[in-house]
Backbone of each chain as ProteinMPNN parsed JSONL, in Angstrom:
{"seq_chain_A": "XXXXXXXXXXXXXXXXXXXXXXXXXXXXXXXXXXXXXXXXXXXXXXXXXXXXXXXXXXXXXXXXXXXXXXXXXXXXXXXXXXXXXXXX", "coords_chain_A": {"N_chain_A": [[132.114, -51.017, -50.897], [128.932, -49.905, -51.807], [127.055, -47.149, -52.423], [123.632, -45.47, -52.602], [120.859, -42.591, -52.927], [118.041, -43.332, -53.09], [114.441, -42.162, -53.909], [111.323, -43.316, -52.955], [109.14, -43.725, -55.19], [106.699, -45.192, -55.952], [102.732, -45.553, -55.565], [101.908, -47.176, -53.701], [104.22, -47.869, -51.748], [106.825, -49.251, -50.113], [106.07, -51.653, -49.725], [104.011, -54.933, -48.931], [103.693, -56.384, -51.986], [105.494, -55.226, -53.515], [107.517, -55.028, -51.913], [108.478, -58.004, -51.268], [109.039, -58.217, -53.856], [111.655, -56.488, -53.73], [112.822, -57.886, -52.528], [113.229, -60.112, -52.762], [115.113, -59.501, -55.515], [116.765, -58.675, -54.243], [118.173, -60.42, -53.3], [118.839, -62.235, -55.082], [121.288, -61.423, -55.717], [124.823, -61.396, -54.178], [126.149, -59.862, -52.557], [126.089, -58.061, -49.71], [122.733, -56.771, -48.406], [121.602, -53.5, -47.658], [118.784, -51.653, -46.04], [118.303, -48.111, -45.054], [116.509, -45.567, -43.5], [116.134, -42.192, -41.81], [116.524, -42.844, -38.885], [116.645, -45.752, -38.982], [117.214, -48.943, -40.171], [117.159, -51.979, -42.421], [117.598, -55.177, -43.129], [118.004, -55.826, -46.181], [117.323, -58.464, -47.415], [116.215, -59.403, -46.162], [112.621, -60.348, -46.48], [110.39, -59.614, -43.907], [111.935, -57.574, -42.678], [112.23, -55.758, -44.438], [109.169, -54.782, -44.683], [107.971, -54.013, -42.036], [110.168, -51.707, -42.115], [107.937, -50.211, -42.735], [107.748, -48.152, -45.021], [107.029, -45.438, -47.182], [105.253, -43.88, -49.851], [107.256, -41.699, -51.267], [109.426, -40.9, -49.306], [112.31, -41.183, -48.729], [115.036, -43.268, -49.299], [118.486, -44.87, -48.232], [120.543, -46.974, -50.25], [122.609, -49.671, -49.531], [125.395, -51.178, -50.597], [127.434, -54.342, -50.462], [129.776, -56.572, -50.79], [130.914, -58.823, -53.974], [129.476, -58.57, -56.304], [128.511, -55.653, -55.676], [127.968, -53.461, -57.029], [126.713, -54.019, -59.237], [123.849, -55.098, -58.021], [123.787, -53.084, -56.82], [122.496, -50.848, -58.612], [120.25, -52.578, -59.888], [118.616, -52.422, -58.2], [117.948, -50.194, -57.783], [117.472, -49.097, -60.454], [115.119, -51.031, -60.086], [112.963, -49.499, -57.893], [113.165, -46.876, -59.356], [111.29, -47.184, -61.542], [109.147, -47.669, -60.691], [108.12, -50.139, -59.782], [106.492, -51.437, -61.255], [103.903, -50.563, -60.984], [101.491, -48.282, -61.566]], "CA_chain_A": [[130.758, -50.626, -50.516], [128.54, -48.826, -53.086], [125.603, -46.612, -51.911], [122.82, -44.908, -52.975], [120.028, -42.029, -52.198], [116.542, -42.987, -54.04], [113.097, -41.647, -53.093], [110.289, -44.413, -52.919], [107.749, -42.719, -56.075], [105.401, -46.147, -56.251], [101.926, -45.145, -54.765], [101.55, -48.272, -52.352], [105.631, -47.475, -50.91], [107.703, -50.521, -50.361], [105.152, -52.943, -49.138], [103.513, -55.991, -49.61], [104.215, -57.122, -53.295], [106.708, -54.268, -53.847], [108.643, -55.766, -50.688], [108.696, -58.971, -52.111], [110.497, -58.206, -55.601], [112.648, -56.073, -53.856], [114.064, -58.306, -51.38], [113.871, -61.534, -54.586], [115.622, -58.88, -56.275], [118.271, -58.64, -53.453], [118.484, -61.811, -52.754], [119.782, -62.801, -56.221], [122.83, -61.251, -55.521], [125.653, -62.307, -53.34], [125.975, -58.55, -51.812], [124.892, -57.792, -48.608], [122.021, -55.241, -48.566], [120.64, -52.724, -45.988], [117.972, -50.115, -46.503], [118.276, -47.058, -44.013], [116.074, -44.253, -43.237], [116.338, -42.008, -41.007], [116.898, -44.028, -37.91], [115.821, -47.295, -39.042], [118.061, -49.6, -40.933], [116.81, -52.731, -42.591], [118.621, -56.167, -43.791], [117.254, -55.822, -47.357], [116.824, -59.655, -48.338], [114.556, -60.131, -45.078], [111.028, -59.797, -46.086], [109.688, -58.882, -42.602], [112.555, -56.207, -41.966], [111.469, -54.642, -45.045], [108.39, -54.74, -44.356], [108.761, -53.437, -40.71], [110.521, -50.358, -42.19], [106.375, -48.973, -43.385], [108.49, -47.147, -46.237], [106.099, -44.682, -47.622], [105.815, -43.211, -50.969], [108.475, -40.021, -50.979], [110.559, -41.684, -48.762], [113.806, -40.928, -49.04], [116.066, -44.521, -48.294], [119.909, -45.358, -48.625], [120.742, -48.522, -50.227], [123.997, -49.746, -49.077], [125.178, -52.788, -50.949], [128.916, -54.651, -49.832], [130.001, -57.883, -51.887], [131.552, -58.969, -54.782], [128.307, -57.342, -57.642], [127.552, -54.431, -55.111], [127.542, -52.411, -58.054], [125.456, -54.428, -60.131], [123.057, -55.166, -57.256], [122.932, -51.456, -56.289], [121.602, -50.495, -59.777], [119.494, -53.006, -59.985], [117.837, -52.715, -56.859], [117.506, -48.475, -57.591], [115.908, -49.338, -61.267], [113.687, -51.382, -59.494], [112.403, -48.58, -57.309], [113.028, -45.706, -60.169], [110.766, -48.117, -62.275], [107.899, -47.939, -59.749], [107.433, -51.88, -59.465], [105.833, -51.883, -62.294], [103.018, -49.916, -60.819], [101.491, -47.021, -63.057]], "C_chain_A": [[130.189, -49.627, -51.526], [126.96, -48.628, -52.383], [124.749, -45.684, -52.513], [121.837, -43.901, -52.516], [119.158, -42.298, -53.524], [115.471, -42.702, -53.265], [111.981, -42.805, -53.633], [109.193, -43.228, -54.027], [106.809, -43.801, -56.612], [104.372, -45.445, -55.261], [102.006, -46.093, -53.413], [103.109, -48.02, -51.698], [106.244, -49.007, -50.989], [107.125, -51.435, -49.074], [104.633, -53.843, -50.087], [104.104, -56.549, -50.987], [105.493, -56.157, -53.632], [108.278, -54.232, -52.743], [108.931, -57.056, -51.309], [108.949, -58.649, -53.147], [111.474, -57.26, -54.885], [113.725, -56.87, -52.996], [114.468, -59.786, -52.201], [114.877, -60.859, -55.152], [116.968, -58.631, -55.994], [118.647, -59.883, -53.246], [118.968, -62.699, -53.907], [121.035, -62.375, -56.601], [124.005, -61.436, -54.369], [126.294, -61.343, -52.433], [125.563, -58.705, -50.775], [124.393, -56.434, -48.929], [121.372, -54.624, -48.033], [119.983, -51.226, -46.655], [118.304, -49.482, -45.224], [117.718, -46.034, -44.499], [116.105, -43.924, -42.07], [117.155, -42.489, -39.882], [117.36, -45.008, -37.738], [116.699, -47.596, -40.235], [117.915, -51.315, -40.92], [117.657, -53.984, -43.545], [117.344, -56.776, -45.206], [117.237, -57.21, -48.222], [116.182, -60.407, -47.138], [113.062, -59.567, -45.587], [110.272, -59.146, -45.09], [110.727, -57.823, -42.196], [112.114, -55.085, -42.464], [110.395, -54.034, -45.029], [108.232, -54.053, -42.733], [109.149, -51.937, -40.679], [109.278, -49.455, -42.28], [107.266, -48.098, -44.397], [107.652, -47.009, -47.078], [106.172, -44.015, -49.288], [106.301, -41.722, -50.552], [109.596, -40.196, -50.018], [111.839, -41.574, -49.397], [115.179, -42.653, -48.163], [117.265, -44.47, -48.814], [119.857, -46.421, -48.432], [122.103, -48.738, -49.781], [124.169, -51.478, -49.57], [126.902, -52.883, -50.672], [128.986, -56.361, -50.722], [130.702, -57.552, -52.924], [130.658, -58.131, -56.184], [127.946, -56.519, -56.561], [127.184, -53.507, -56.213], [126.372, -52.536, -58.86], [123.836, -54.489, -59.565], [122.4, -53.772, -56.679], [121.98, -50.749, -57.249], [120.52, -50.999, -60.137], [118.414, -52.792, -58.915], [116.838, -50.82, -57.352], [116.197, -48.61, -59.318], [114.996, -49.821, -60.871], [112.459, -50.524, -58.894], [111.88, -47.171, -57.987], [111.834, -46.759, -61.18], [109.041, -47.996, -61.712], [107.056, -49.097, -59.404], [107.193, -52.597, -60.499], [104.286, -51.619, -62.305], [102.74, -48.59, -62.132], [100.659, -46.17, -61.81]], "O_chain_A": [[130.839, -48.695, -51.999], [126.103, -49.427, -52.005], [125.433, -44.863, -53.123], [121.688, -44.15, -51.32], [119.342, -41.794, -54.632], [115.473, -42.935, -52.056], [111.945, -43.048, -54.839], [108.659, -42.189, -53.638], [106.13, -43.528, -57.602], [104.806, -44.833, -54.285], [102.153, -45.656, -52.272], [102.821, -47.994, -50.501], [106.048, -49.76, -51.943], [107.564, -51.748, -47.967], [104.637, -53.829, -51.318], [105.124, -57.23, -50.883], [106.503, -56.712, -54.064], [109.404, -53.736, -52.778], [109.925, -56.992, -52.032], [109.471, -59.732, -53.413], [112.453, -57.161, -55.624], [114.925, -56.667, -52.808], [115.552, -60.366, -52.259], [115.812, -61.616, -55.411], [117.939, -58.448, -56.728], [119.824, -60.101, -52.959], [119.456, -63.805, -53.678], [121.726, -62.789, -57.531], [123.381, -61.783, -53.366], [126.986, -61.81, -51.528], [124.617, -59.479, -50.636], [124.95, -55.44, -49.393], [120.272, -55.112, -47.774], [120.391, -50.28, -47.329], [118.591, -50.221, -44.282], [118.049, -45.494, -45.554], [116.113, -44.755, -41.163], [118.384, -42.523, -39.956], [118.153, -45.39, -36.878], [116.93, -46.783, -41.13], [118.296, -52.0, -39.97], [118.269, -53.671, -44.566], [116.418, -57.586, -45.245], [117.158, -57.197, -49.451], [115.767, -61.564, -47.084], [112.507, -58.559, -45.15], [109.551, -58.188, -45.368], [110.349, -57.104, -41.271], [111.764, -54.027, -41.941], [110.372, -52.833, -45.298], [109.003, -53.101, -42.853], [108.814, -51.107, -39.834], [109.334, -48.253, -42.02], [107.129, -46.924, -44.054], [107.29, -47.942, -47.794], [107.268, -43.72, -49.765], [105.828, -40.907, -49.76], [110.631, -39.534, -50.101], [112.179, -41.921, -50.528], [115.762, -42.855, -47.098], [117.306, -44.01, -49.955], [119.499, -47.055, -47.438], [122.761, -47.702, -49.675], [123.566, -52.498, -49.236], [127.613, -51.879, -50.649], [128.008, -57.0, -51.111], [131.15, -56.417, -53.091], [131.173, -57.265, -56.891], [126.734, -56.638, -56.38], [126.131, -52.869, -56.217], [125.457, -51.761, -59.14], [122.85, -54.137, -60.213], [121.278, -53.437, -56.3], [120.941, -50.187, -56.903], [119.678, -50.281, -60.676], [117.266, -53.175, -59.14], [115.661, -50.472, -57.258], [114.988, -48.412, -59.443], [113.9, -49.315, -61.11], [111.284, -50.696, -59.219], [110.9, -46.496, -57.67], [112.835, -46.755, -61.896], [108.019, -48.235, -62.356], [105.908, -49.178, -58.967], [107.438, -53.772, -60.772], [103.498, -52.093, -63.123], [103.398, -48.177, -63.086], [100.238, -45.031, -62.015]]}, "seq_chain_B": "XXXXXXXXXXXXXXXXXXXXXXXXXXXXXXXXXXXXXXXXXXXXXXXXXXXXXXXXXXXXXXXXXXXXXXXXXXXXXXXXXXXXXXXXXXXXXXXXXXXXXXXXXXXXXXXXXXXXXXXXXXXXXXXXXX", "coords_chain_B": {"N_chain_B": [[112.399, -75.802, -53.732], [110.577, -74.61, -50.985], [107.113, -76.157, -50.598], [104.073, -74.352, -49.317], [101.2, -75.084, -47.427], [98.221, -74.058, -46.782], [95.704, -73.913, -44.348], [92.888, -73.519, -43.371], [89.883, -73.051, -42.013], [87.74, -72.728, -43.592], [86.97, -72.886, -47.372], [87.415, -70.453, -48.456], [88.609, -68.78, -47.41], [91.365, -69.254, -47.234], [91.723, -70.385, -49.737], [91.375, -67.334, -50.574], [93.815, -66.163, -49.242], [96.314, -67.681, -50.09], [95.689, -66.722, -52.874], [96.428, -64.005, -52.354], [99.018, -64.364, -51.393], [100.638, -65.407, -53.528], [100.836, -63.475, -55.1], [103.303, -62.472, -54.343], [105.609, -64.78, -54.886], [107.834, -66.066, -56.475], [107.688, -67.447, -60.077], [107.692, -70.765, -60.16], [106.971, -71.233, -57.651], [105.055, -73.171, -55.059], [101.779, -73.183, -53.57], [99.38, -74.585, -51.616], [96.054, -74.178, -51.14], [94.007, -75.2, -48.535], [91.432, -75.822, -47.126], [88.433, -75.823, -45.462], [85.421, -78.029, -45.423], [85.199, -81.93, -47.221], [82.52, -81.081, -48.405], [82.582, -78.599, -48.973], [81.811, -77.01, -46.771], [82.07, -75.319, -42.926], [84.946, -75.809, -41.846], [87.942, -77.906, -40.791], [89.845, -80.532, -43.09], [91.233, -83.355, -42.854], [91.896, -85.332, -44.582], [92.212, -83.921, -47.012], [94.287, -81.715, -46.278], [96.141, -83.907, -46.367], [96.716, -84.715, -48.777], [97.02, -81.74, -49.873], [99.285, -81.331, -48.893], [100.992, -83.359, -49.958], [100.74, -82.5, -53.187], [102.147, -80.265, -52.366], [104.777, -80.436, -52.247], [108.059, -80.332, -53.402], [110.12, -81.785, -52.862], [111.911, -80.281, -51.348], [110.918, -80.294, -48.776], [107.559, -78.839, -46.62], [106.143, -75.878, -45.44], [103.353, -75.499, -43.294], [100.761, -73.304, -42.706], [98.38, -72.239, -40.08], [95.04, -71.99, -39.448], [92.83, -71.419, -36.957], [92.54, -73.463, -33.697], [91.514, -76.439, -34.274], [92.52, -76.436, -36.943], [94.853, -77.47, -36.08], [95.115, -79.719, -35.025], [94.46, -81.377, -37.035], [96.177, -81.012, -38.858], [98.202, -82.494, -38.122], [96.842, -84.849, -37.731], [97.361, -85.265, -40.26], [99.51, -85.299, -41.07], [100.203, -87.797, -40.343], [99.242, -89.263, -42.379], [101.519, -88.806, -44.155], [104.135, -90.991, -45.958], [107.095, -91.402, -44.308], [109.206, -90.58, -45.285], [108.781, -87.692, -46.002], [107.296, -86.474, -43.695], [109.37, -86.272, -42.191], [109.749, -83.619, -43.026], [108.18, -81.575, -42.841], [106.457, -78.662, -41.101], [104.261, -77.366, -39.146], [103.875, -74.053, -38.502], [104.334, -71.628, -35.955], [102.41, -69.013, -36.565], [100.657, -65.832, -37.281], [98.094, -66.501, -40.088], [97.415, -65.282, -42.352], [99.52, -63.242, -42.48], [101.677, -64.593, -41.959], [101.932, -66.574, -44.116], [102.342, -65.038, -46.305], [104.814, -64.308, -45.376], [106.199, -66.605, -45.216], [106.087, -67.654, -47.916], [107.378, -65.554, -49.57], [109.991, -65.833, -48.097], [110.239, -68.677, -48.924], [110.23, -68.594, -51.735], [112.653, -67.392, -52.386], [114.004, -69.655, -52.18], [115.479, -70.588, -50.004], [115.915, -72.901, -47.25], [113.909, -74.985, -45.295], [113.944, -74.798, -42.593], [114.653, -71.648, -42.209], [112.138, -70.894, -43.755], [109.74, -71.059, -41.848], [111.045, -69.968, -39.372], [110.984, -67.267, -40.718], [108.359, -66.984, -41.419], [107.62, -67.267, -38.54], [107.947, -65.13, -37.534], [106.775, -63.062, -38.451], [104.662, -62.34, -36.18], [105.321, -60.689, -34.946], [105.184, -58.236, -36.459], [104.553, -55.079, -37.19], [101.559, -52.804, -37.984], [101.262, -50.62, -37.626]], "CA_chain_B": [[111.752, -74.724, -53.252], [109.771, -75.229, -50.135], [106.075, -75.664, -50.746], [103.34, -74.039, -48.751], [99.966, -75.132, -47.278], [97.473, -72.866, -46.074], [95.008, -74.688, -43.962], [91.645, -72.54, -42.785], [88.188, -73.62, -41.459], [87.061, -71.623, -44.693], [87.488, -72.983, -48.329], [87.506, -69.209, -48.904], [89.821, -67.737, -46.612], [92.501, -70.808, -47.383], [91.852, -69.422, -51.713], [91.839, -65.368, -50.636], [95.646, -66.032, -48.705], [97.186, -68.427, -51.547], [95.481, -65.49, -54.319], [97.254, -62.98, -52.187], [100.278, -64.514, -51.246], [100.789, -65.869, -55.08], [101.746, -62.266, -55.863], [104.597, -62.333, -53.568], [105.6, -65.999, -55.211], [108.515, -66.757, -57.629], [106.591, -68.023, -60.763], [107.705, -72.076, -59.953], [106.489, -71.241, -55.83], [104.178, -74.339, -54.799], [101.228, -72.305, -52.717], [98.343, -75.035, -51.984], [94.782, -73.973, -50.174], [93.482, -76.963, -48.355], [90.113, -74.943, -46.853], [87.603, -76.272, -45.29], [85.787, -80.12, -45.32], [84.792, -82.145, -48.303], [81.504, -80.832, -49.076], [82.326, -77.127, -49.206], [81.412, -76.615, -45.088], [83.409, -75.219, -42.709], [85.733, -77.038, -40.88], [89.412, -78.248, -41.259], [89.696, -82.144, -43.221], [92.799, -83.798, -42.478], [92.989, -86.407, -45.532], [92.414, -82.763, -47.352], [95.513, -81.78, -46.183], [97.42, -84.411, -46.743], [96.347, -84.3, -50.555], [97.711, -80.671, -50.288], [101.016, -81.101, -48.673], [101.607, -84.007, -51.497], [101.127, -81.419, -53.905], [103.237, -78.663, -52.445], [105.767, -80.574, -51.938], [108.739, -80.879, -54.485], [111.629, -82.173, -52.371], [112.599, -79.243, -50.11], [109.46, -80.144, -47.613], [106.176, -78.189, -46.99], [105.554, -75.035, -44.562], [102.201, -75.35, -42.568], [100.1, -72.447, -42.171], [97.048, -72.802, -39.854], [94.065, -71.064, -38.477], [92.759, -71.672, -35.399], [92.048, -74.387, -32.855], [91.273, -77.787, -35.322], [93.506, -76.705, -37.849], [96.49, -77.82, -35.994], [94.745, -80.902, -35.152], [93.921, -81.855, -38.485], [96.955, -80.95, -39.914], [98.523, -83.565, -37.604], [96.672, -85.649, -38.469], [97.384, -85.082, -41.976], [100.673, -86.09, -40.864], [100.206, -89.425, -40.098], [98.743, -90.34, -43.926], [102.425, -89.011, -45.07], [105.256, -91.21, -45.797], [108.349, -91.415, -43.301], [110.762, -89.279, -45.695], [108.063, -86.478, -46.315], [106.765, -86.429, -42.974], [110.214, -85.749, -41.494], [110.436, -82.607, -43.646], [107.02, -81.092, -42.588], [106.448, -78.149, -40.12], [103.151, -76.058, -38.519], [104.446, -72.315, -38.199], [103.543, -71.261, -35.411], [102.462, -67.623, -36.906], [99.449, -65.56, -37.757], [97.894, -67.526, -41.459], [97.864, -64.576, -43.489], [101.236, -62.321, -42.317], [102.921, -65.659, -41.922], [102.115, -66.998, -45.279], [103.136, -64.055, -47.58], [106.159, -64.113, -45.601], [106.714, -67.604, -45.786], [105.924, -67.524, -49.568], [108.081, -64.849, -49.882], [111.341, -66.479, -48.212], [110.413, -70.002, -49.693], [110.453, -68.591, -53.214], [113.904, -67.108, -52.368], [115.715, -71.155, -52.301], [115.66, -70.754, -48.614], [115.261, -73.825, -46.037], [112.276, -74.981, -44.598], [113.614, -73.727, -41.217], [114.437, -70.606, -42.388], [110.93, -70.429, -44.435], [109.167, -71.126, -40.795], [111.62, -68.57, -39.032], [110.066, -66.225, -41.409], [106.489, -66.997, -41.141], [107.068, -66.788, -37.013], [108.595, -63.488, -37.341], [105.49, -62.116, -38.821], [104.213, -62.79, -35.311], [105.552, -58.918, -34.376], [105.302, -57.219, -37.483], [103.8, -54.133, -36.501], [100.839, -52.289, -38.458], [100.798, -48.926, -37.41]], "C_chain_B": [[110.724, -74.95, -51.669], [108.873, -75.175, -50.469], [105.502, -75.091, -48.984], [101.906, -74.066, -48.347], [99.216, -74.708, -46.506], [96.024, -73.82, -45.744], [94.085, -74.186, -43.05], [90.503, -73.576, -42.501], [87.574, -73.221, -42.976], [87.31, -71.774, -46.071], [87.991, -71.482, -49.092], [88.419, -68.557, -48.273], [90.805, -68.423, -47.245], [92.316, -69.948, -49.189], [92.189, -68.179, -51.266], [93.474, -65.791, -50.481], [96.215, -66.98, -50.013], [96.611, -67.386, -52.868], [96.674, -64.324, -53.943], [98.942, -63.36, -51.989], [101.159, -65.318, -52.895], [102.228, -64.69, -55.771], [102.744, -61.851, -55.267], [105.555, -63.445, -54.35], [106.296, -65.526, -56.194], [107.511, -68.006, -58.557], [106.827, -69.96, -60.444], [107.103, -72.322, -58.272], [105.42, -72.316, -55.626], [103.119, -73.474, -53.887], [99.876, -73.379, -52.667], [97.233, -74.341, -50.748], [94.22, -75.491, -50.032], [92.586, -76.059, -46.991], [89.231, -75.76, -46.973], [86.812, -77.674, -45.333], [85.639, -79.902, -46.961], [84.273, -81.568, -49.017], [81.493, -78.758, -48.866], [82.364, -76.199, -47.257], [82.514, -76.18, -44.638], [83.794, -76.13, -41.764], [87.273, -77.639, -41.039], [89.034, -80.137, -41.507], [91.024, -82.399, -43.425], [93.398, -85.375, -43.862], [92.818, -84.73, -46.951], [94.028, -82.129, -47.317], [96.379, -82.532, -45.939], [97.837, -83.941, -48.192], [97.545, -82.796, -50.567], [98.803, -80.534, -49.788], [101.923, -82.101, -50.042], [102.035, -82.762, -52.106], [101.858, -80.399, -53.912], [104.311, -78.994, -52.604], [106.802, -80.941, -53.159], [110.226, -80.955, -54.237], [111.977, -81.733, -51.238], [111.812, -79.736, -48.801], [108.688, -79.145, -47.522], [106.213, -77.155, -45.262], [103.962, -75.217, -44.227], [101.715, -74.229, -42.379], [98.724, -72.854, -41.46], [96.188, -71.808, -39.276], [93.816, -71.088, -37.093], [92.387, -73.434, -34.742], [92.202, -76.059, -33.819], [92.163, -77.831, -36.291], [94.72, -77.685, -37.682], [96.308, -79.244, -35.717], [94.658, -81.873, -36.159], [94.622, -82.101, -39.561], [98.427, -81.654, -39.373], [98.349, -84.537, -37.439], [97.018, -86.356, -39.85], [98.384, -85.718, -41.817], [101.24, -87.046, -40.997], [99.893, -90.259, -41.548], [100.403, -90.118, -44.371], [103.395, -89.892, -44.55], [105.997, -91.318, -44.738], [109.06, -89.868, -44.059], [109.831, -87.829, -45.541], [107.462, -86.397, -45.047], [107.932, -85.609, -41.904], [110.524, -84.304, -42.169], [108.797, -81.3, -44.113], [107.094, -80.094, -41.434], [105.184, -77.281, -39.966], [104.442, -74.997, -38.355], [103.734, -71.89, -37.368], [103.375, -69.665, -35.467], [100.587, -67.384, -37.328], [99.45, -65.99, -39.467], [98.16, -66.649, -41.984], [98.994, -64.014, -43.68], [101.929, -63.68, -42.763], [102.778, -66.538, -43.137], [102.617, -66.488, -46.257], [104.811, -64.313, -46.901], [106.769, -65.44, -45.867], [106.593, -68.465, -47.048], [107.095, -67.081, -50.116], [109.968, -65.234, -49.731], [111.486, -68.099, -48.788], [110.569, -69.768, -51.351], [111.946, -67.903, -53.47], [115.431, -68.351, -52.638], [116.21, -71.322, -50.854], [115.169, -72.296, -47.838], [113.713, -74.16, -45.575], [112.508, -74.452, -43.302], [113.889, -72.713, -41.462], [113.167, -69.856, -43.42], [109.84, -70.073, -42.886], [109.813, -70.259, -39.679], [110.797, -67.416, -39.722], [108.957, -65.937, -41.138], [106.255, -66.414, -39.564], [106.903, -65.754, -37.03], [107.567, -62.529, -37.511], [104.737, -62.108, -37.389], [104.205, -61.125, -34.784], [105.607, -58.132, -35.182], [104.049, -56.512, -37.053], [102.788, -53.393, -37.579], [101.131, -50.836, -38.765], [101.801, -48.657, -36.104]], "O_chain_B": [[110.085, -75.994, -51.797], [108.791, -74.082, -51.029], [106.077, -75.251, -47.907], [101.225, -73.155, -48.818], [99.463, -74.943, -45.323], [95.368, -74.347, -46.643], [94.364, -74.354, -41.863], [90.449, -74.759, -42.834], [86.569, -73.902, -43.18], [87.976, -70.81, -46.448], [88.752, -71.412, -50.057], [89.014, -67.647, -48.85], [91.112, -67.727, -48.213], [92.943, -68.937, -49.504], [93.336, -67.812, -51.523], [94.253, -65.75, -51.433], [96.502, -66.294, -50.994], [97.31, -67.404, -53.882], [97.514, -63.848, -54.707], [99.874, -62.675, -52.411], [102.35, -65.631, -52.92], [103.337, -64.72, -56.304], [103.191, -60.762, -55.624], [106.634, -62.879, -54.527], [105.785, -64.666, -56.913], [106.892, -68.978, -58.126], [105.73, -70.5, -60.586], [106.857, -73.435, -57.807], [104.62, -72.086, -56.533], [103.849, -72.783, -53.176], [99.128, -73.197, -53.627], [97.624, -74.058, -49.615], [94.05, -76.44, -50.797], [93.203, -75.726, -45.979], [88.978, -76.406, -47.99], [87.586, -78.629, -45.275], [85.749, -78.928, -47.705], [84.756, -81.256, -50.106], [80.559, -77.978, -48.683], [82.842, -75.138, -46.857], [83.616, -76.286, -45.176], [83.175, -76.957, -41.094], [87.349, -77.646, -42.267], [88.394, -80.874, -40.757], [91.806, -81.72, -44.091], [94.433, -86.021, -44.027], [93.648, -84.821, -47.855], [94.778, -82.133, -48.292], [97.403, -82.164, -45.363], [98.733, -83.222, -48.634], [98.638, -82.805, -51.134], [99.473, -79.574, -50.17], [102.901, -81.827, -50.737], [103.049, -82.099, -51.889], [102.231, -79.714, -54.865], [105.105, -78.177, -53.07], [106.428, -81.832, -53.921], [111.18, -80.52, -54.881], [112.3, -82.409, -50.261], [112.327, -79.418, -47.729], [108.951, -78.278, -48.355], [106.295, -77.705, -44.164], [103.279, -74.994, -45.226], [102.431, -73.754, -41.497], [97.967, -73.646, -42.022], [96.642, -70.848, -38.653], [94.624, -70.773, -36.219], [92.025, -74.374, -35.45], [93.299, -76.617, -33.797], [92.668, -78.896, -36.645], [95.341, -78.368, -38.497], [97.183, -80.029, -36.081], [94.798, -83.086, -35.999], [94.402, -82.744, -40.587], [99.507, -81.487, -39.938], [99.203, -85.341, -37.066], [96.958, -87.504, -40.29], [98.411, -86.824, -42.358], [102.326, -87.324, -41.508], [100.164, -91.432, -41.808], [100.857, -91.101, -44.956], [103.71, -89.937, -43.361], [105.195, -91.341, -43.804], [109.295, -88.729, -43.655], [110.338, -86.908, -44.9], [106.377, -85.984, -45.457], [107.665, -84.711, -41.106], [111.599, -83.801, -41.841], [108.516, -80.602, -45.088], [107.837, -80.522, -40.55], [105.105, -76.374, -40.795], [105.634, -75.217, -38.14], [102.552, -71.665, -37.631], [103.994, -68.97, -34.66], [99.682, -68.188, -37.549], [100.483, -65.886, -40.128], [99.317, -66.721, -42.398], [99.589, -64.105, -44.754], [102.619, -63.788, -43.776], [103.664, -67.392, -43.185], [103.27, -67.118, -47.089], [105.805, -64.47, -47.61], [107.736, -65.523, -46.626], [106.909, -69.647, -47.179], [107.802, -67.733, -50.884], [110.869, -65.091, -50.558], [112.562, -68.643, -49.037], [110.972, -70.656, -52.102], [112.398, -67.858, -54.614], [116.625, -68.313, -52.933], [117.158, -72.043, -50.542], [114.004, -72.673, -47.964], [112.677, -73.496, -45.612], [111.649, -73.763, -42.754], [113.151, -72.112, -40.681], [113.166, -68.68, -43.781], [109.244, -68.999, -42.81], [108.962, -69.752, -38.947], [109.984, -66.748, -39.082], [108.529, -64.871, -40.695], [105.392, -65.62, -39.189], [105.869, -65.22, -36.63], [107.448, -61.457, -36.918], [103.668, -61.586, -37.708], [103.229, -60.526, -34.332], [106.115, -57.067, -34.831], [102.961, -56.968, -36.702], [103.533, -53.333, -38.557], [101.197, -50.173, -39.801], [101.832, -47.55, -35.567]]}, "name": "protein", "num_of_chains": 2, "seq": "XXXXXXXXXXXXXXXXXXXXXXXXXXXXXXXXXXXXXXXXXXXXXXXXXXXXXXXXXXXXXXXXXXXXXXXXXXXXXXXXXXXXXXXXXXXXXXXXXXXXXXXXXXXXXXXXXXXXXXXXXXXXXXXXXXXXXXXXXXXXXXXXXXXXXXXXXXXXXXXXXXXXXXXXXXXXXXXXXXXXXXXXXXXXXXXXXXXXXXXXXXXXXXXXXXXXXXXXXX"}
């Protein structure tokens, strides 16, 4: 199991189009992958869970990836987010 | 991939949701608008959407999105122009058009099923706002 703490720093947070590449993004690896905040803990290659979470910019989430590339998948998933989408 | 046809009273609503749900879309994603009749009016046309399930379709079978009331009529109709093989591999979603198209954009450009593309789309059914 390989986990992570990143903070959501895109303006729009991890919605709409920024939900979609991140859960394409999970979903090309063979990992399982769960966002958690707070409470709330999401199966990160469902579109609507992610979505669901409202994950805000400053958001603080833990990725939690389990599989055979968790490693690769965890990094990838965190550049994605340290990256900001590809937002400016 | 599964395609996806978005099927409004509104040649314009049916374009806005396939513009928006695009940018959710793996660049090979099939996304057709089949909006409104012939001549621009509104209204749902059912050899319209056949035309656009052809086109979405590239093997996997075609997700249905619909609006209200006629759509679903129309797009059961549509039905009847396809094929046997492509007809068995057709489904309405029963979900709201816009939620339930990004998401079933979103898990059809993943390599997912057509029933787990239409699982998806329902699901948007309780996705909460606020």
């Amino acid at each position: 199991m390989t986990e992570i703490q990143v903070t959501i720093t895109n303006a729009s947070g991890l919605h709409a189009r920024p939900a979609a590449q991140f859960v394409q993004k999970a979903a090309s690896f063979k990992s399982k992958v769960r966002i958690a905040t707070g409470n709330k803990v999401a199966d990160g290659k469902s579109i609507l869970a992610v979505m669901s979470m409202g994950l805000k910019q400053n958001t603080q989430i833990t990725i939690t990836t389990e599989g055979e590339d968790e490693i690769e998948c965890c990094k990838a998933l965190e550049d994605m987010i340290k990256s900001n989408f590809g937002e400016h | 991939m599964v395609g996806v046809v978005i099927v409004s009273h509104s040649q314009k609503v049916a374009e806005g949701i396939k513009e928006m749900a695009l940018q959710m879309a793996a660049p090979q994603q099939k996304v057709v608008a089949a909006g409104g009749m012939a001549d621009g009016g509104i209204g749902t046309d059912a050899f319209k959407v056949s035309e656009a399930i052809i086109s979405a379709n590239t093997g996997d079978g075609v997700a249905i999105m619909v609006d209200l009331g006629s759509a679903v009529l129309s797009t059961e109709t549509a039905f009847e122009f396809l094929d046997d093989e492509l007809r068995a591999n057709v489904k309405i979603a029963d979900a709201p058009i816009l939620e339930g198209a990004i998401s079933a954009v979103v898990e059809a450009s993943l390599g997912s099923s057509l029933t787990a593309v239409i699982a998806t789309a329902e699901g948007a059914r309780t996705l909460n706002k606020c």
